[in-house]
C-alpha positions in Angstrom: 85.3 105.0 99.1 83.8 102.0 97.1 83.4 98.7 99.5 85.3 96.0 98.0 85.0 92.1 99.4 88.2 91.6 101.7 89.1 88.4 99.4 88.6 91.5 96.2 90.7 93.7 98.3 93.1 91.1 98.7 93.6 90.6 95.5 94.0 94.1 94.6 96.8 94.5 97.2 99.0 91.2 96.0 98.6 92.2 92.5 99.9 95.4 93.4 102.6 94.3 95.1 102.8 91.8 91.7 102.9 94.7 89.6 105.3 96.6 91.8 108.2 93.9 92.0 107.9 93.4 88.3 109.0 96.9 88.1 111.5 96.4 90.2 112.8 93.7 88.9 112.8 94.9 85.1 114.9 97.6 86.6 117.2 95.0 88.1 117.2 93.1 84.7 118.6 96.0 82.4 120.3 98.0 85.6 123.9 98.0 83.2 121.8 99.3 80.0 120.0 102.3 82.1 122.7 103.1 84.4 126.1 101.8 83.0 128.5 99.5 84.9 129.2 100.5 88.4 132.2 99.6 89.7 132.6 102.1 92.4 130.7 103.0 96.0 127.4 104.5 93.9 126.3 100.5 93.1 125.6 99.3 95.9 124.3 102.7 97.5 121.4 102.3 94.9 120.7 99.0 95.3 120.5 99.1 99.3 118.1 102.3 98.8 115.9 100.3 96.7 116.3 97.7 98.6 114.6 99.5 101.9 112.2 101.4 99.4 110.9 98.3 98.0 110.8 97.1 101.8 108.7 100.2 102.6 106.2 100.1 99.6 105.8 96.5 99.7 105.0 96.6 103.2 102.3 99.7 103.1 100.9 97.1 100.1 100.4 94.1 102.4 100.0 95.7 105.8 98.3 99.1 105.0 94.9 98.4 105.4 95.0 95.5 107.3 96.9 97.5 110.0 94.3 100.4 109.6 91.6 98.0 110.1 93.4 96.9 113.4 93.9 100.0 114.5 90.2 100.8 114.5 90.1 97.1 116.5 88.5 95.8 113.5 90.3 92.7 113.9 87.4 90.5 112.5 88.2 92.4 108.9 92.0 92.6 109.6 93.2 89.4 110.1 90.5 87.9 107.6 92.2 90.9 104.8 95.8 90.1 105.6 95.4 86.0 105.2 93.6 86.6 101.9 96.7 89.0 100.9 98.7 85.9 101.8 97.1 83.3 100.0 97.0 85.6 97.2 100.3 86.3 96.9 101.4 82.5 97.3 98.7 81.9 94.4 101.1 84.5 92.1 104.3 83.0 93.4 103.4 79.4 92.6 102.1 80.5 89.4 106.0 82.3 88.6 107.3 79.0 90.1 105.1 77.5 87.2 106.0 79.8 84.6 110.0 79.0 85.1 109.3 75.3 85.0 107.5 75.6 81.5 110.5 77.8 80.3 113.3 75.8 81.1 
């Protein structure tokens, strides 16, 4: 496997998990158009299983390889990798909090 720079790797992880909860949420946005109105017990059986999926795969995102470096008690690379993650993703949530400010 290719060495990346933890801040690269980083980066790579948050804009997955970017990528991933646009997905998501596109599927959230036009939910009636693709699956019809529910108004019975299906509903909210979908969205609770999405719910932990996105819980799951968000979480093997952010943690995977910064809990595999721990594991190998690489903590000098783990905790470095997992703080980058973080500042990455609060860079891509204060630049949606940006984008919503110039819409309105």
């Amino acid at each position: 496997m290719k060495k990346f720079s933890l801040p690269f790797l980083a980066f790579l992880q948050a804009t997955g998990l970017l990528i991933y909860i646009s997905l998501v949420s596109l599927i959230f946005l036009y939910g009636n158009q693709i699956f019809g109105k529910m108004n019975n017990y299906f509903g909210p059986i979908l969205f609770l299983l999405i719910f932990v999926l996105s819980a799951i795969i968000s979480s093997v995102l952010v943690l995977g390889r910064a809990g595999f470096l721990f594991w190998e008690k690489r903590y000098r690379q783990a905790f470095p990798l997992l703080f980058w993650t973080i500042g990455w993703i609060s860079f891509y949530l204060a630049g949606v909090f940006l984008l919503l400010l110039l819409a309105k």
